[in-house]
C-alpha positions in Angstrom: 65.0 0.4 29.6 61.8 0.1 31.9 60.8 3.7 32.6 59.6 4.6 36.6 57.3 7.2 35.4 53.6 5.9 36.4 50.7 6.3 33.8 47.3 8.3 34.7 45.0 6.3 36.6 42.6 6.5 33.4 45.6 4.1 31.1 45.6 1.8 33.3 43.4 -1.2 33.0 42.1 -2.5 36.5 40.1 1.0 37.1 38.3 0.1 34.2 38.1 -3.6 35.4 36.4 -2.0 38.8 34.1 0.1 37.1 32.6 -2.3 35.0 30.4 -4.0 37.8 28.7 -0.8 39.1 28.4 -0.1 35.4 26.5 -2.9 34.2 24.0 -2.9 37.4 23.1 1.1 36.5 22.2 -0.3 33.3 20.3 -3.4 34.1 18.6 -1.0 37.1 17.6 1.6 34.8 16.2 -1.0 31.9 14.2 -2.6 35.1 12.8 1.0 35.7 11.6 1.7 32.2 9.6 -1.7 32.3 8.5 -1.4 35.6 6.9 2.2 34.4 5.6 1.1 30.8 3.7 -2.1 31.7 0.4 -2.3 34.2 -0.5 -4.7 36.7 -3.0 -5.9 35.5 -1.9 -9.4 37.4 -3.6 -7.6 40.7 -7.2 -7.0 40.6 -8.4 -3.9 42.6 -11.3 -5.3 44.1 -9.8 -8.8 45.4 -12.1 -8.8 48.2 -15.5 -9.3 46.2 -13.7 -11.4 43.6 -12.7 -13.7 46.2 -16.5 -13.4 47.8 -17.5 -14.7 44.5 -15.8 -17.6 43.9 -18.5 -19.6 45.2 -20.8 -18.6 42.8 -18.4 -19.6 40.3 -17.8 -22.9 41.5 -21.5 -23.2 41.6 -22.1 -22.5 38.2 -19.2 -24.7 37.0 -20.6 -27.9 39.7 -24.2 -27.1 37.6 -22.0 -27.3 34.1 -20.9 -31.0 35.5 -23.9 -31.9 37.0 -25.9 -31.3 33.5 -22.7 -33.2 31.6 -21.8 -30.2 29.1 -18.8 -30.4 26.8 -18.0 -28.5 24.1 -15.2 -28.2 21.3 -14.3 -25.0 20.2 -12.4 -25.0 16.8 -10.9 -22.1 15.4 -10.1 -21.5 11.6 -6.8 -21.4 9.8 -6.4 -17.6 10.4 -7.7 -17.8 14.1 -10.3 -15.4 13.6 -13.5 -17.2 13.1 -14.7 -19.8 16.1 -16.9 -22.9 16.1 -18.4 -24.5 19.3 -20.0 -27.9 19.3 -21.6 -28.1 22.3 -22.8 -31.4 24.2 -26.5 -31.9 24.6 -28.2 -29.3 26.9 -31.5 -29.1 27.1 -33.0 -26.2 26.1 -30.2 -25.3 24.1 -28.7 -21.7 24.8 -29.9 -19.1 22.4 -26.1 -17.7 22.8 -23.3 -18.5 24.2 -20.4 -16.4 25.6 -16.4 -17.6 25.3 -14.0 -15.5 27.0 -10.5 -16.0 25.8 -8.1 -15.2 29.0 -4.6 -14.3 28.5 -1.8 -15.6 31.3 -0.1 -12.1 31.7 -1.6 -9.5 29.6 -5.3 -8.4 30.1 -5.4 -6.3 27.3 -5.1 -9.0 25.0 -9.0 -10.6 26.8 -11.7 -11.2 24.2 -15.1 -11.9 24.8 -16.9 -13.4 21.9 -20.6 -13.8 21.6 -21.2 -16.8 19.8 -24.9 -17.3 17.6 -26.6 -20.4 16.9 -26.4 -21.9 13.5 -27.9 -25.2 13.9 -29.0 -27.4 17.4 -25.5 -27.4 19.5 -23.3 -25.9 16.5 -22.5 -22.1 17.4 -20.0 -19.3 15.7 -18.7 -15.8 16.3 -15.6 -13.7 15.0 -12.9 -12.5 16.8 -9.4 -10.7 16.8 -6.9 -12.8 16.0 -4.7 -14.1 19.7 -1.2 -13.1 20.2 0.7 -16.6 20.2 1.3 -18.8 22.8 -1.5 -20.3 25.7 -4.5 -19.0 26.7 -8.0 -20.0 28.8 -11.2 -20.6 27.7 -14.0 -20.0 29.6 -17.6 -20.9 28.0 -20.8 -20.1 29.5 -24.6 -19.8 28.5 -25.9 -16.1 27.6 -27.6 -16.2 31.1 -24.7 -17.4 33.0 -26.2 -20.4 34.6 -23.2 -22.6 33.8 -19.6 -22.7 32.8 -17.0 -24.6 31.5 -13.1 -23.9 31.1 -10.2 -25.0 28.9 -7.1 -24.6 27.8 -5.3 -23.8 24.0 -2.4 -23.4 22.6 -2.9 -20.9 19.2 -0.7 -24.0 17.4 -4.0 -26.2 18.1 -6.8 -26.4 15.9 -8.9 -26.3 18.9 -9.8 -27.1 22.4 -12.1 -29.0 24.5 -14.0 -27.8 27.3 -15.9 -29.6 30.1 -15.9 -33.3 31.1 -17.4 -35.4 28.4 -20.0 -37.3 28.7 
């Protein structure tokens, strides 16, 4: 015997069907939020206008890094937190060289290592160990006359920088 009698809206199963939707996009809205508010753009720099005024200096000192035919290799060790540089022939050689490691996303994880001389052309410094993945290397004499850039991947012994000669 089927029974007339309707059930509260709350027993049935379509309201809850309906809801669902809304539901979800609260939550996905609100997780948005949270990151939006915890993380930093760092992605937008807050003086664009005199970082674009110089990139010309830049691509000067990297044309100068061509013109003089310096390469380098930069090998780090097992546990990432010791670097070597082999740098091509410059003459005179650099007292000191500088290698920025440049993160994709996150600026906080930047380094800037100062790397001494241990022999003619062979150079070392310490660092923190990188976060995994791909990052850009940027090498440049202590007096920032030149520069070169490359790419690594942490699963990479190393990296080579500059065109060789």
């Amino acid at each position: 015997m089927a029974s007339n009698d309707p059930q509260p809206w709350y027993r049935q199963p379509w309201p809850w069907f309906l809801m669902l939707g809304p539901a979800v996009v609260v939550v996905a809205g609100l997780a948005t939020m949270a990151v939006a508010f915890r993380t930093d753009d760092t992605l937008v720099a807050d003086d664009y206008y005199r970082e674009g005024l110089g990139i010309n200096r830049t691509m000067s000192r990297e044309e100068h890094a061509s013109d003089l035919r310096i390469a380098a290799r930069v090998l780090f060790n097992d546990d990432r937190r010791r670097v070597h540089v082999m740098l091509s022939t410059v003459d005179p050689a650099p007292k000191a060289l500088r290698l920025t490691l440049l993160h994709g996303a996150r600026a906080s994880d930047d380094q800037v290592i100062m790397l001494g001389a241990i022999a003619p052309g062979f150079y070392a410094g310490t660092l923190r160990e990188p976060p995994a993945g791909g990052w850009q290397l940027r090498l440049e004499d202590g007096e920032g006359t030149w520069r070169i850039m490359g790419s690594w991947k942490t699963q990479q012994p190393g990296a080579s920088l500059g065109k060789a000669p």
